[in-house]
ZAPAMAR-944521 format. One record per residue (C-alpha): residue number from 1; residue in three letters; x, y, z. Coordinates in pm, 1 decimal, padded with zeros to 6 digits, always signed. Example, Ala and Ser with C-alpha at 12.3 -4.5 7.8 and 13.67 -1.06 7.14 Angstrom:
<sites>
seq;type;east;north;up
1;ALA;+01230.0;-00450.0;+00780.0 $
2;SER;+01367.0;-00106.0;+00714.0 $
</sites>
This chain:
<sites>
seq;type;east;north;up
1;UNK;+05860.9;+00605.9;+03248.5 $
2;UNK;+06125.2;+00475.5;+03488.4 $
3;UNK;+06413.1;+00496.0;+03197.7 $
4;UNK;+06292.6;+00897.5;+03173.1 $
5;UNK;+06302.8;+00897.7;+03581.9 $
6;UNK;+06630.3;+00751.9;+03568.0 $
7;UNK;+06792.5;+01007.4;+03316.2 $
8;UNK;+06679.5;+01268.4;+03526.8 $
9;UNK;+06853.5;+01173.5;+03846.7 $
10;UNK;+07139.5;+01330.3;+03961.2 $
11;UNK;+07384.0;+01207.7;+04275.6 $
12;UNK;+07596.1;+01485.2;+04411.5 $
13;UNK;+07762.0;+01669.8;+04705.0 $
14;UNK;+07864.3;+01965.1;+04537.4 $
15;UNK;+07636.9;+02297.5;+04513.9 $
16;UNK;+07704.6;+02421.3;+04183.4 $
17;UNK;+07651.9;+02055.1;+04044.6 $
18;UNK;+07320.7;+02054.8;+04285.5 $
19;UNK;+07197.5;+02384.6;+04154.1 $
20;UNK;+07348.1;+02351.2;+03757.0 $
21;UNK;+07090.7;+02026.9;+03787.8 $
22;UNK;+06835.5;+02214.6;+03893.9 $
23;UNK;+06837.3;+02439.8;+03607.4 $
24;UNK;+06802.2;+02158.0;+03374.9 $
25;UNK;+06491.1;+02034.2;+03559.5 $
26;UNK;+06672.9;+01749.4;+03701.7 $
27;UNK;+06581.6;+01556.3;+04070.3 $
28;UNK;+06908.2;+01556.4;+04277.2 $
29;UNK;+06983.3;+01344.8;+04523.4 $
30;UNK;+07217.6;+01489.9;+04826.2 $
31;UNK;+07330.7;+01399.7;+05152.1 $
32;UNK;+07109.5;+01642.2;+05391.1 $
33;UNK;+07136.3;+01714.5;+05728.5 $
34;UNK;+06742.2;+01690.5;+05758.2 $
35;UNK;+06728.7;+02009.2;+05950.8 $
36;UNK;+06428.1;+02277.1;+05860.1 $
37;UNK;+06664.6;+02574.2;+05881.5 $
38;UNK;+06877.9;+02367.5;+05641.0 $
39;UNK;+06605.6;+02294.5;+05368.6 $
40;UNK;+06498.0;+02683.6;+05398.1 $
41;UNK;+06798.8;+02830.2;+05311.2 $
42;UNK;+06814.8;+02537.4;+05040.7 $
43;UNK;+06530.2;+02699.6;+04888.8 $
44;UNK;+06641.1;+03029.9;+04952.9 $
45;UNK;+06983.3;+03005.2;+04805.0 $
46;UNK;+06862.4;+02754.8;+04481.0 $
47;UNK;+06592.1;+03016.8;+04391.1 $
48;UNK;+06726.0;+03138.3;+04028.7 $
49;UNK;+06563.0;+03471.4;+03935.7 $
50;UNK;+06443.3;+03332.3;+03553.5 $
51;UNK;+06495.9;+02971.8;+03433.5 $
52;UNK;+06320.2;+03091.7;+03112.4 $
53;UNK;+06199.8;+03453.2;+03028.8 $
54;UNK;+05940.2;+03508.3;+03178.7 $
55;UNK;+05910.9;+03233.6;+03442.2 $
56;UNK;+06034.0;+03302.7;+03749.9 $
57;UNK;+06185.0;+03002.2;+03966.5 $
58;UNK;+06089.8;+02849.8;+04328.3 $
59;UNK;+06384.9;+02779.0;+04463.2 $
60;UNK;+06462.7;+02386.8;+04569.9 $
61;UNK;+06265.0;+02141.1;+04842.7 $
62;UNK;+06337.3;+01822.5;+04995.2 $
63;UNK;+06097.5;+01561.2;+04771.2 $
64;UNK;+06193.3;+01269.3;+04992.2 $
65;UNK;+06379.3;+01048.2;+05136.6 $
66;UNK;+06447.5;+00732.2;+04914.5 $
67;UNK;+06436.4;+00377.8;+05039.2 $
68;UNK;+06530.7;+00207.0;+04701.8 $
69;UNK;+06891.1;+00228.0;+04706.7 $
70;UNK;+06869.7;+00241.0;+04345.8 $
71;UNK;+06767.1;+00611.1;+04406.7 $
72;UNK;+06912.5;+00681.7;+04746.2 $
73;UNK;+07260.7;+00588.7;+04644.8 $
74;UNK;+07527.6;+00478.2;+04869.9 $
75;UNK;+07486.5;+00706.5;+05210.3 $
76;UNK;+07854.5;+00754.9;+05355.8 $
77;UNK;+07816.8;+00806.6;+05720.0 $
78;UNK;+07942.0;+01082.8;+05896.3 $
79;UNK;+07958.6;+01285.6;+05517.8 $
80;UNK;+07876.2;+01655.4;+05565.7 $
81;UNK;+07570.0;+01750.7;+05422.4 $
82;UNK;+07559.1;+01937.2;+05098.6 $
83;UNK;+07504.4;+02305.2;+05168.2 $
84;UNK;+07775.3;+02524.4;+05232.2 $
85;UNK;+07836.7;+02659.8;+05534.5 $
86;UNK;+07584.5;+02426.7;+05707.5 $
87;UNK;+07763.6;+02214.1;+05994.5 $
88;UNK;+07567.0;+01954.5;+06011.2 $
89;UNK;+07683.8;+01585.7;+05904.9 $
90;UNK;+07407.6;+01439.5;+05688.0 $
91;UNK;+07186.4;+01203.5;+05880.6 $
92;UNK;+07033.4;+01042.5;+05486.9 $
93;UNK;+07011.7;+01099.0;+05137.8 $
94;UNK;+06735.7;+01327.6;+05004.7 $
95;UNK;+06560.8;+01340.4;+04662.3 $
96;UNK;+06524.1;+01767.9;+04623.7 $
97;UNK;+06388.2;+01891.5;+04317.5 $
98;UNK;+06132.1;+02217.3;+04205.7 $
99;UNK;+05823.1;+02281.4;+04155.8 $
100;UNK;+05773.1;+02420.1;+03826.7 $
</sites>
């Protein structure tokens, strides 16, 4: 189980990486500012109209935030977090993944 966990982790800063992932069902972890307005347009702007046909997609939410830095990855302080156009320097990283 933690082999399969571990092929399905991503570590990125980069949107279309972060939402690419997400299409292939993948947890990513991101540096994240940690603000709600942040995470909502997160969700907003990761919501792809079909993943398959037929199945409509939620769009991405903060899982949580890792303590094993096996998971959490090297947090650079001061890095920007992930989304564009938010201003916010990223305060930790942050499993996100969907709901499916």
């Amino acid at each position: 189980a933690k082999k399969d966990l571990d092929d399905h982790i991503v570590h990125t800063d980069n949107w279309e990486v972060f939402c690419k992932s997400l299409d292939q069902k993948k947890i990513i972890v991101v540096p994240y500012c940690g603000q709600v307005s942040c995470e909502d347009a997160i969700k907003r702007d990761s919501a792809s109209v079909e993943v398959e046909v037929g199945a409509p997609s939620m769009g991405a939410k903060a899982l949580c935030i890792p303590d094993d830095p096996h998971y959490s990855g090297t947090f650079r302080r001061g890095a920007k977090c992930f989304r564009p156009g938010c201003p916010n320097k990223a305060e930790y990283n942050t499993l996100f993944g969907r709901s499916y």
